[in-house]
C-alpha positions in Angstrom: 114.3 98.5 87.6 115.8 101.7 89.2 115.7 103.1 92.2 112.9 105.5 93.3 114.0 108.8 95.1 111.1 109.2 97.2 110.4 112.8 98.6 107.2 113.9 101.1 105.3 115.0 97.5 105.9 111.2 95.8 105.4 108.7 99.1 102.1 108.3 99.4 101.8 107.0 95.6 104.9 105.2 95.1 105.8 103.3 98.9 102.3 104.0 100.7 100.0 102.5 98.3 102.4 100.5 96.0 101.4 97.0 95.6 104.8 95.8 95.9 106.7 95.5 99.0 109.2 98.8 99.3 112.4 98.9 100.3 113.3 102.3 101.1 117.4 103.4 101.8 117.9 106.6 104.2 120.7 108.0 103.5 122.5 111.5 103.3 125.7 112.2 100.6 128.0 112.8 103.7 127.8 109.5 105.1 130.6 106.8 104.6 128.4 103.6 105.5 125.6 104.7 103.3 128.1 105.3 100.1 129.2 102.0 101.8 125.6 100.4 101.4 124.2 102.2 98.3 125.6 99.9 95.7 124.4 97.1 96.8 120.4 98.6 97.2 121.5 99.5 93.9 122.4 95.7 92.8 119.4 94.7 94.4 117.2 97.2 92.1 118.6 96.2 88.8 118.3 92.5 90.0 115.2 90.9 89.0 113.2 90.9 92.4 109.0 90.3 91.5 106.5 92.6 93.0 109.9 94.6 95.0 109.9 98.8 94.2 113.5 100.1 95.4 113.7 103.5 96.8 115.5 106.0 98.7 115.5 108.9 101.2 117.9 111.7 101.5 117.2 112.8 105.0 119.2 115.9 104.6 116.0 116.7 101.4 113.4 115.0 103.2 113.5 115.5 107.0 109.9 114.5 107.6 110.1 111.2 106.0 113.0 110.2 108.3 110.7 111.8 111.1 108.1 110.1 110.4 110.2 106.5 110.0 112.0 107.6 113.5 115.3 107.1 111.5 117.8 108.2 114.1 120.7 106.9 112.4 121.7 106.0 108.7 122.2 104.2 107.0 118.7 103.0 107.9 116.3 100.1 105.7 112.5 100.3 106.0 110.7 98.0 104.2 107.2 98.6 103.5 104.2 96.0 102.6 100.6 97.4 101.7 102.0 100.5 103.1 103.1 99.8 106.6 106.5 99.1 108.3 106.7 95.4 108.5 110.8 95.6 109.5 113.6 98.0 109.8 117.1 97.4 110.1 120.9 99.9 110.9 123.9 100.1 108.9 125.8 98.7 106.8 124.0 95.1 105.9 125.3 92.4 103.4 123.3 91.5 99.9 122.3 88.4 101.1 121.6 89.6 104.8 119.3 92.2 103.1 118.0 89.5 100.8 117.2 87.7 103.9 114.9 90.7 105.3 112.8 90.9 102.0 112.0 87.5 102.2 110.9 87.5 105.2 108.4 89.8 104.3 107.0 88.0 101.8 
């Protein structure tokens, strides 16, 4: 699978009513910690993960979804499930830490 680049015309089909549980990375190009974190959402979205969409925000292209997410800092995880924000974490997280998260979830 490969990651999603949501924008404010694509959310509502692909993280708002997806089926799967969405984990969605807001980022911007001119941050260090989210060049730091992209990789490994990108790991995570080639990896086999069941019923798991991957996506991502550039808040610098899509102000109102970080708005809307209250993401004051980045880079920022949301993960979604049947469309509403079941946990959220800041910055720069491990693989296994965000593993951890989407289990959770489950």
């Amino acid at each position: 699978m490969t990651v999603l680049e949501l924008t404010k015309e694509n959310f509502e089909k692909e993280a708002e009513n997806a089926k799967e549980t969405v984990l969605i990375d807001f980022w911007a190009s001119w941050c260090v910690p989210c060049q730091m974190l992209s990789p490994t959402v990108d790991e995570i979205a080639e990896e086999d993960h069941p019923n798991l969409k991957v996506c991502k925000v550039n808040i610098d292209e899509q102000p109102e979804l970080a708005d809307r997410f209250g993401v004051m800092s980045i880079p920022t995880l949301v993960v979604l499930k049947n469309g509403e924000m079941v946990t959220s974490s800041v910055g720069v997280r491990p693989k296994n830490a965000i593993l951890q998260m989407l289990e959770e979830v489950k």
